[in-house]
C-alpha positions, 0 to 999 in steps of 0.5 A, spaced: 364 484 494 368 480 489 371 488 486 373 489 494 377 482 494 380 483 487 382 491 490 385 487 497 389 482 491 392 487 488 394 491 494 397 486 496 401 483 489 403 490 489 406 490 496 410 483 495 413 486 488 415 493 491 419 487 498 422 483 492 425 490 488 427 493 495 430 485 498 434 484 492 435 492 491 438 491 498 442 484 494 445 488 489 448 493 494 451 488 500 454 485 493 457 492 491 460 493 497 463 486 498 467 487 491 468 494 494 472 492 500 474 485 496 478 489 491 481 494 497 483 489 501 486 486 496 489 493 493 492 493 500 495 486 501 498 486 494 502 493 496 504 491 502 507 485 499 513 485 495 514 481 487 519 476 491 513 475 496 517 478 502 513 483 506 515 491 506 517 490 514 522 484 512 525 487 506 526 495 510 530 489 516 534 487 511 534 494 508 536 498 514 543 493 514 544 494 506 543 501 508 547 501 514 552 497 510 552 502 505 553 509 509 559 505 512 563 504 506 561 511 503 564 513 511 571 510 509 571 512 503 570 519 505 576 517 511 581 514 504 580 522 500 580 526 506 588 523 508 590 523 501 587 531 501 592 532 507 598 528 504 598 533 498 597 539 502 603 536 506 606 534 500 604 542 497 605 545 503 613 542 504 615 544 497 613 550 498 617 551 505 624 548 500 
């Protein structure tokens, strides 16, 4: 009797052993896929910030108005060359007809 319950403890310590391996095997994975998700999120929440700690939204706002801004001035300076070209072929066009 004593082989049988020395087989039955043995069985058993095995079975305990393999739960802790596949328990702490289970740990190890949760805590990778934690630091996984850890660093995505981080990886996303720094590429959405900007260095000065704006967020992209708040910059492409107060982008849109430089922008905005910017596109205005190249307009008039387009406007400015385009009647001093006019003037000269005015200019060119009457000392031709003298």
């Amino acid at each position: 009797m004593r082989r049988n319950r020395g087989r039955r403890n043995g069985r058993r310590k095995r079975s305990v052993i393999k739960a802790v391996c596949w328990g702490v095997l289970i740990l190890i994975l949760l805590a990778v896929a934690a630091l996984a998700l850890y660093i995505v999120g981080m990886t996303l929440y720094f590429n959405y910030q900007l260095k000065d700690g704006r967020t992209r939204r708040e910059y492409t706002e107060k982008q849109k108005r430089a922008d905005e801004e910017q596109i205005q001035a190249i307009r008039e300076m387009q406007a400015r060359k385009e009647e001093k070209r006019q003037k000269r072929r005015q200019r060119k066009s009457e000392a031709n007809r003298r």
